[in-house]
Backbone as a ProteinNet text record, in pm:
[ID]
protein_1_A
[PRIMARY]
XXXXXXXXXXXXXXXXXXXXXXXXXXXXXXXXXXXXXXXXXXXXXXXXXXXXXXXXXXXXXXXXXXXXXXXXXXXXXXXXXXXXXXXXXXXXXXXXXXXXXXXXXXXXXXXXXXXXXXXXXXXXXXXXXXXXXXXXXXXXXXXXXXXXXXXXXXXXXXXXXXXXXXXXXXXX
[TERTIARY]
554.9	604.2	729.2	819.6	932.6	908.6	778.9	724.4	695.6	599.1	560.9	654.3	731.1	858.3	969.3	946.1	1050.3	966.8	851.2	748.3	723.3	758.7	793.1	700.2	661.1	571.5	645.6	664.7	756.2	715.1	601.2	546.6	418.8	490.6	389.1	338.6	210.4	134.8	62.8	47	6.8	-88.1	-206.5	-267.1	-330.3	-324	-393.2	-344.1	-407.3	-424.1	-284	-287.1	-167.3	-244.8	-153	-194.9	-49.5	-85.9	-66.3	-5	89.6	180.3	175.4	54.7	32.9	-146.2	-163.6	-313.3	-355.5	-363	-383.6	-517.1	-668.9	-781	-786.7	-877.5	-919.4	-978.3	-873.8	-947.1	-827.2	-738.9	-680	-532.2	-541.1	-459.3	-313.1	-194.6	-96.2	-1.5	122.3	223	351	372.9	481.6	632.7	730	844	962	950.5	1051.2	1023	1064.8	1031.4	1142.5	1137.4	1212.5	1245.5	1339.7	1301.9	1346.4	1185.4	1206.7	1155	1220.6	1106.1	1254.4	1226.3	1363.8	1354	1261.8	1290.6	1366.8	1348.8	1422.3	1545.3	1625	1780.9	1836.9	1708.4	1743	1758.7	1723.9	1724.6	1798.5	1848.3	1932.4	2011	2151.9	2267.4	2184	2222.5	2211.3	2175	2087.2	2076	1925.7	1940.3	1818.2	1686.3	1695.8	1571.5	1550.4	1481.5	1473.8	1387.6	1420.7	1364.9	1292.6	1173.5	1044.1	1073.2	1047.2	1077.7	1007.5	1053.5	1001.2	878	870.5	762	690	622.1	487.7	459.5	552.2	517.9	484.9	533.7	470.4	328.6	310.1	203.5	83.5	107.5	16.5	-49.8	81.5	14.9	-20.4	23.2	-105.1	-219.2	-253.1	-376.9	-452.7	-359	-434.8	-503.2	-430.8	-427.6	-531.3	-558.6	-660.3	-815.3	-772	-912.3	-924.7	-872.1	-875.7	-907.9	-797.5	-809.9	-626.1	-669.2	-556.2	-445.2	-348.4	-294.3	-196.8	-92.4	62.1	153.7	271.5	396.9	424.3	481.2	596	686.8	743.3	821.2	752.3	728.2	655.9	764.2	711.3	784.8	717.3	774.9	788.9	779.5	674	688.3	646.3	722.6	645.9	593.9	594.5	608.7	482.1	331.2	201.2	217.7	167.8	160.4	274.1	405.8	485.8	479.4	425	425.5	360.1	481.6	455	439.2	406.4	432.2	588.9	643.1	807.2	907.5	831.4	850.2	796.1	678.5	637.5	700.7	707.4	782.1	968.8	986.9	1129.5	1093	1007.5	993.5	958.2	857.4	839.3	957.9	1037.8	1162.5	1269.8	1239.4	1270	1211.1	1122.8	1057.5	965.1	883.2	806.3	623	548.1	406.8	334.2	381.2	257.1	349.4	306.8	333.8	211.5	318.1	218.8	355	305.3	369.1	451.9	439.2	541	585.5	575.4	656.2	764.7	832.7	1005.4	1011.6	991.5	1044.6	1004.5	879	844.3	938.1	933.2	1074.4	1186.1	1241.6	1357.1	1349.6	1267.5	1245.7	1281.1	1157.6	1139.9	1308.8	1376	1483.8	1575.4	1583.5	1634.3	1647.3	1548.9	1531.3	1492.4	1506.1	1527.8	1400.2	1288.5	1163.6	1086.3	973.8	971.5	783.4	834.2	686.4	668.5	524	445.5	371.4	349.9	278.7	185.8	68.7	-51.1	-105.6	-157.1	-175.3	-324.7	-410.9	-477.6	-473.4	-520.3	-478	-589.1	-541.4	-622.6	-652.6	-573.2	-608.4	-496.9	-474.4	-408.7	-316.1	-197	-108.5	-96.1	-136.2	-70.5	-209.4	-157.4	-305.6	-365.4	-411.3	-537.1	-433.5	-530.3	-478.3	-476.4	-580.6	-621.6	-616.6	-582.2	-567.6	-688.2	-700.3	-771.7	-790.9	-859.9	-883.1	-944.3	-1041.2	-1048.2	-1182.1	-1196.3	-1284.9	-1221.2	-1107.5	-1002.4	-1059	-1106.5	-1120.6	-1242.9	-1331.5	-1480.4	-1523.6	-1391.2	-1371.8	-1373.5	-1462.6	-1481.5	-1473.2	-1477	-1522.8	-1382.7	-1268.9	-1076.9	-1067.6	-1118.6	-1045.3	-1045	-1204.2	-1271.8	-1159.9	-1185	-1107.9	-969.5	-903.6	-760.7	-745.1	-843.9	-855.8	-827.7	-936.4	-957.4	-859.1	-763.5	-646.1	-544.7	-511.1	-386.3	-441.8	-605.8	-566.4	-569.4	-617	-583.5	-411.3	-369.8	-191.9	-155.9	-200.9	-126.9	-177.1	-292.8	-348.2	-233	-194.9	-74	62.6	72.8	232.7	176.3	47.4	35.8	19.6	-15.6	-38.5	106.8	210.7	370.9	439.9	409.5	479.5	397	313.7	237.4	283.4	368.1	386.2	558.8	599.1	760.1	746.3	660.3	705.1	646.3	593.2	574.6	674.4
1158.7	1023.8	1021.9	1127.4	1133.4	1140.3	1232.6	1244.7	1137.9	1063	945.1	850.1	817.5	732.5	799	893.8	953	974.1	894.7	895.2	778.8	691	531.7	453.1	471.4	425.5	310.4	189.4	100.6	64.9	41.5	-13.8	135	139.2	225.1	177.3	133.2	76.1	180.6	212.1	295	248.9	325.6	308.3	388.1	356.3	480.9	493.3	577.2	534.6	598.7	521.4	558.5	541.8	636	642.6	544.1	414.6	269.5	346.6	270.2	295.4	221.9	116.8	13.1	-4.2	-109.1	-151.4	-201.9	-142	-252.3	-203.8	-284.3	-236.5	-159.1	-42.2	64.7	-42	-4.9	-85.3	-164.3	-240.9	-345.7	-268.6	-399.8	-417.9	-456.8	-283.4	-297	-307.7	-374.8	-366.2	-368.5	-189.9	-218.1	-268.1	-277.8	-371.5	-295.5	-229	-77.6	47.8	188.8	296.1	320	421.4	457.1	630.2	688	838.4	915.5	943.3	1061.3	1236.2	1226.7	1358.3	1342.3	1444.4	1542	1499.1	1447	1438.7	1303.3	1185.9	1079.7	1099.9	1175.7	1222.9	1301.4	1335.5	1413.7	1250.3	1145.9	1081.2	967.8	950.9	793.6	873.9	781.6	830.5	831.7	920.6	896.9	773.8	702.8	608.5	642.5	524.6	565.8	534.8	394	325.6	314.2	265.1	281.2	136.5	47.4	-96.1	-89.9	-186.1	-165.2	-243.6	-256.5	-365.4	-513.5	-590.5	-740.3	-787.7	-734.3	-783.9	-740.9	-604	-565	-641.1	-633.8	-744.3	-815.6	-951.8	-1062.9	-1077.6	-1000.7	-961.9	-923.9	-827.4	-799.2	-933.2	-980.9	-1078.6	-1190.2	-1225.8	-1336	-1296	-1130.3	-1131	-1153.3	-1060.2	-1055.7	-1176.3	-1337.4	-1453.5	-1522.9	-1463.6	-1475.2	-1479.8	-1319	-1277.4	-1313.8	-1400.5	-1428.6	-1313.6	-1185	-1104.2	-1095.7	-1072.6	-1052.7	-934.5	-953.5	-853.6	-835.9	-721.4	-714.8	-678.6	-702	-645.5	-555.8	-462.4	-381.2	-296.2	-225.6	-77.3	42.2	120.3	220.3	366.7	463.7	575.4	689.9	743.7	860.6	1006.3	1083	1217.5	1299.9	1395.1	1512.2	1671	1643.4	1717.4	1679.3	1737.6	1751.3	1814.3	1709.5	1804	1758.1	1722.1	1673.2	1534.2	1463.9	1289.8	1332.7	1352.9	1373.2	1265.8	1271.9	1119.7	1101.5	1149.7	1146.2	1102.8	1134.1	1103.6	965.5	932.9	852	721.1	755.5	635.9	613.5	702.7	702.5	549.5	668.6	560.3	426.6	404.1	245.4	182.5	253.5	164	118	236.3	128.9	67.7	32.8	-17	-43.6	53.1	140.4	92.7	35.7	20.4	130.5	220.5	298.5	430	530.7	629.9	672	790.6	817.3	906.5	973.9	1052.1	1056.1	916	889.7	793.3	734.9	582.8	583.1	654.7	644.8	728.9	852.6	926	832.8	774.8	722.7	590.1	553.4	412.9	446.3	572.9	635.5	684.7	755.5	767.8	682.8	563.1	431	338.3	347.3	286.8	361.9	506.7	606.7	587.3	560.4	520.3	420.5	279.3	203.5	91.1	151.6	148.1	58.1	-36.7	-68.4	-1.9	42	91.3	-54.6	-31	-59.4	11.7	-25.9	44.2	-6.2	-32.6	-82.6	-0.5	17.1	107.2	57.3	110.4	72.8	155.1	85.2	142.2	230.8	322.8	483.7	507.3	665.5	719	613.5	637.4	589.1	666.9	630.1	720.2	701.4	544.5	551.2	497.2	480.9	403.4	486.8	599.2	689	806	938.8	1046.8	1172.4	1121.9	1236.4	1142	1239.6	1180	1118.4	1013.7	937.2	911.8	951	992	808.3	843.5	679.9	671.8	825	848.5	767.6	805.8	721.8	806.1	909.6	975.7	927.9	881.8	832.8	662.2	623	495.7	442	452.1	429.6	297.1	180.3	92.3	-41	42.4	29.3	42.9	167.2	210.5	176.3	189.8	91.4	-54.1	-141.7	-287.5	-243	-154.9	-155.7	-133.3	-18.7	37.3	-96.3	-162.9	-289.5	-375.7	-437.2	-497.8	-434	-309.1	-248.1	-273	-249	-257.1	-441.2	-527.2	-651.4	-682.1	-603.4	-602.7	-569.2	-439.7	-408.4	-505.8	-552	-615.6	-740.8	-796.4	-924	-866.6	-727.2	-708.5	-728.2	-653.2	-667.8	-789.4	-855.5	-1012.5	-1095.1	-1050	-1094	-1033.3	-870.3	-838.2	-891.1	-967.4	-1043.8	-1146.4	-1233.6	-1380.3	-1291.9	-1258.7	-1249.8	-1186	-1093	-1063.6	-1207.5	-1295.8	-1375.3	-1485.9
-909.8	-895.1	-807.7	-872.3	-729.1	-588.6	-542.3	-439.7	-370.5	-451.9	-433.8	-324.9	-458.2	-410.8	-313	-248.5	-170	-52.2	-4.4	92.9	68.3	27.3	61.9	-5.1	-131.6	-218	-322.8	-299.4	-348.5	-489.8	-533.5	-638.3	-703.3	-851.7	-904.6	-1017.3	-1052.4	-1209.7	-1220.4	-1370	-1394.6	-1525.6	-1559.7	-1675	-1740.2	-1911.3	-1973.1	-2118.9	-2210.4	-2369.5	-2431.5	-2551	-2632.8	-2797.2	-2839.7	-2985.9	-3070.1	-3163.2	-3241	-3358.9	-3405.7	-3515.5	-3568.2	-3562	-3648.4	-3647.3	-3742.1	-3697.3	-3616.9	-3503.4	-3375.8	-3344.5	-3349.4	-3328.5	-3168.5	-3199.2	-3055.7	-2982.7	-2828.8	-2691.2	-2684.9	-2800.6	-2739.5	-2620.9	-2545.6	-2407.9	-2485.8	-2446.3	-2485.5	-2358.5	-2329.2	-2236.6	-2246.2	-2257.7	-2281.2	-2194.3	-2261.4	-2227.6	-2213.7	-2327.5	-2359.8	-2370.6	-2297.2	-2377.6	-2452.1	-2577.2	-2658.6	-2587.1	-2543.8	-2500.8	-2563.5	-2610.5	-2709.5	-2613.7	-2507.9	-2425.5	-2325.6	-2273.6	-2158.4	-2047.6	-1959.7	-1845.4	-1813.4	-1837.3	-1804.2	-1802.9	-1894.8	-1859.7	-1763.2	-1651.9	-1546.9	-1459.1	-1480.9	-1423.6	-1459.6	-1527.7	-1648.8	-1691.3	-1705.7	-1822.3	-1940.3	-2090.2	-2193.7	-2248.1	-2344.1	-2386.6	-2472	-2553.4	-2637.1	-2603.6	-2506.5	-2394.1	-2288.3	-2206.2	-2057.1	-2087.5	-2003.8	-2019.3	-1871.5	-1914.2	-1803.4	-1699.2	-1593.6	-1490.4	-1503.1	-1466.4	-1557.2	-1451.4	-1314.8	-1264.8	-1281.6	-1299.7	-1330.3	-1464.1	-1548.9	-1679.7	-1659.1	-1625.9	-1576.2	-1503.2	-1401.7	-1308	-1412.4	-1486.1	-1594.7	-1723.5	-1775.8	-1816.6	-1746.4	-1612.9	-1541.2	-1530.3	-1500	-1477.7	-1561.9	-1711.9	-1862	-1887.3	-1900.4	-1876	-1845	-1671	-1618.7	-1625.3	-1693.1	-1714.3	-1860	-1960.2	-2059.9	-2162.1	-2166.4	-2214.8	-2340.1	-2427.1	-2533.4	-2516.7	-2551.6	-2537.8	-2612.2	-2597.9	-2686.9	-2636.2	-2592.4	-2569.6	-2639.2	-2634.2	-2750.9	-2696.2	-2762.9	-2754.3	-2758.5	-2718.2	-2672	-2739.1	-2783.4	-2749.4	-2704.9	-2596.1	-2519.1	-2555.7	-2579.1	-2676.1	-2556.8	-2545.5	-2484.4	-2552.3	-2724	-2774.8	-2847	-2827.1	-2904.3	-3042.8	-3141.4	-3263.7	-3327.8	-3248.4	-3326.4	-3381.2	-3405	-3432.5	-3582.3	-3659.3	-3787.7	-3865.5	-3998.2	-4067.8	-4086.2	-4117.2	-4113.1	-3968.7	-3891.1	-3727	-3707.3	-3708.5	-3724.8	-3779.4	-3942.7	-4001.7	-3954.8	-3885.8	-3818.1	-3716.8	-3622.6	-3499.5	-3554.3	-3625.6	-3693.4	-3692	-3789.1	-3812.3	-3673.2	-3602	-3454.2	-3394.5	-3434.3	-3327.5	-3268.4	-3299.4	-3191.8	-3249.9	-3161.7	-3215.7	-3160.1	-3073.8	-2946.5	-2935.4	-2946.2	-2849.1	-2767.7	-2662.6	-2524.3	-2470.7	-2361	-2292.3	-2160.8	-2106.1	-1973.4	-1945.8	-2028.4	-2030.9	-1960.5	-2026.2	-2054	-1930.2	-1878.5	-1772.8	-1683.1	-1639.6	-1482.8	-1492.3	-1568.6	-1586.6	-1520.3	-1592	-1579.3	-1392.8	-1378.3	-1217.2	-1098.1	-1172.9	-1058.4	-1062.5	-1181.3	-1172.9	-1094.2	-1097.2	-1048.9	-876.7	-833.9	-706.6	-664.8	-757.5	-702.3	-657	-714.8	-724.2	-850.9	-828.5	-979.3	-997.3	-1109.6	-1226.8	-1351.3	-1330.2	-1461	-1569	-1655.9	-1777.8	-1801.3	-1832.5	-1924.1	-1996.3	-2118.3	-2213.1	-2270.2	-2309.3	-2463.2	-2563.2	-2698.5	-2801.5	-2829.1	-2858.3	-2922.7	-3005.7	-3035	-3136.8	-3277.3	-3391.1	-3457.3	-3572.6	-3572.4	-3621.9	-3794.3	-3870.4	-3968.3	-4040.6	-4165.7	-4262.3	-4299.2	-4254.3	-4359.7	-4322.4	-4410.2	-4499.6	-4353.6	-4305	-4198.9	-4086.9	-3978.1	-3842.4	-3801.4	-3703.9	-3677.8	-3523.1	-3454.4	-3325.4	-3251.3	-3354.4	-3308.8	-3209.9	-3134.9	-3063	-2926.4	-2890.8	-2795.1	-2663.5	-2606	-2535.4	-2504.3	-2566.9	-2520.1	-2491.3	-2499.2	-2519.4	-2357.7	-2259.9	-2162.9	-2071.8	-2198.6	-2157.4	-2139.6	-2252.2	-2242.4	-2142.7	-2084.7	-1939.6	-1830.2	-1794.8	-1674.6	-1675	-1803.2	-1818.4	-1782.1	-1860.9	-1775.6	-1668.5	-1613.6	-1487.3	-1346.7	-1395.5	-1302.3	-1336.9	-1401.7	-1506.6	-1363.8	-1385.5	-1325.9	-1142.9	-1095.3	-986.5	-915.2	-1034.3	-959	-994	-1038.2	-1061.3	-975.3	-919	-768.6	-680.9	-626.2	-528.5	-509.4	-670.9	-628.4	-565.6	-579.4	-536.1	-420	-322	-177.8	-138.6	-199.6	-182.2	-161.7	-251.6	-274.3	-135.3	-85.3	-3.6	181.5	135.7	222.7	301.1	159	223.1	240.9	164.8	213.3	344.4	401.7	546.4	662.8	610.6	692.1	706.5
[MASK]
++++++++++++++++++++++++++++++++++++++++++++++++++++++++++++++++++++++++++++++++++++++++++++++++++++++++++++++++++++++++++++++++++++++++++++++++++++++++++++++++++++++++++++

C-alpha cells in the first residue's frame, strides 16, 4: 500500500471478511468508521493513540452506493489484530466493551498509511466467521461464502468508479 501510494495511487478501497463480536447474520455489509489498533504497524505510521478514524469520503461513497443498490448495511468500530489465535473470549469481551462489533486484520494500519501520506482509504467488510454466542468457534463457513464477496466485490468497485467520476468533473 505504501508502494502504491508513493507511485501516485490517490484513492485506495479495499474489501473483504471480518469475523462479528456480535450477532450480526453471515454476508451482512459492514463499514467501518473506526479502527481500534490493536496490531504494530500503524505506529510506524501515526503518533500513539488508541484509533485511527476512516476517511469520511469513501464512507459516504459506500453508503450511496449501498443505498443504491438497496442493500443494508452497518457502520461500526472495527478492531485491528495481527495476532491469529489470539481473539480470546477475554479479549474479545475487552474489545466489546469498547466498542468494537468486527475484527479483521488491516483496518487500522492502511488508515494509518493513507493518512500518513496524505491519501484517502476505504474499508468495506462482510460479516464472517463469529466471535461470541456459542461454546465453540464458529466459522460460519465465511471462506466459502462466495456470494458476500462477489456483492462487495462489485459494492467497492462501483465506489471507486465515483471517485473517477468526482476527479472527472473537478478537472474540468
Amino acid at each position: 500500500m505504501d508502494w502504491l501510494f508513493a507511485n501516485d495511487v490517490e484513492v485506495l478501497l479495499c474489501c473483504g471478511c471480518c469475523g462479528v463480536l456480535a450477532d450480526i447474520p453471515a454476508g451482512d455489509v459492514i463499514i467501518p468508521t473506526r479502527a481500534l489498533r490493536g496490531e504494530g504497524a500503524s505506529y510506524q505510521y501515526l503518533p500513539p493513540g488508541r484509533y485511527v478514524e476512516l476517511h469520511q469520503q469513501p464512507i459516504q461513497i459506500f453508503k450511496d452506493v449501498l443505498e443504491e443498490c438497496k442493500i443494508s448495511y452497518m457502520e461500526c468500530t472495527t478492531w485491528s489484530t495481527d495476532c491469529f489465535y489470539r481473539e480470546t473470549k477475554d479479549m474479545v469481551a475487552h474489545r466489546i466493551k469498547q466498542g468494537c462489533l468486527a475484527v479483521e486484520m488491516e483496518c487500522s494500519t492502511m488508515a494509518a498509511v493513507a493518512q500518513f501520506r496524505g491519501k484517502i482509504f476505504g474499508q468495506l467488510l462482510y460479516s464472517g466467521d463469529i466471535l461470541v454466542g456459542t461454546q465453540d468457534y464458529d466459522d460460519r463457513n465465511w471462506f466459502s461464502n462466495k456470494s458476500a464477496r462477489e456483492r462487495l466485490f462489485q459494492i467497492t468497485v462501483k465506489a471507486l468508479i465515483r471517485f473517477s467520476e468526482a476527479d472527472k468533473i473537478s478537472e474540468e
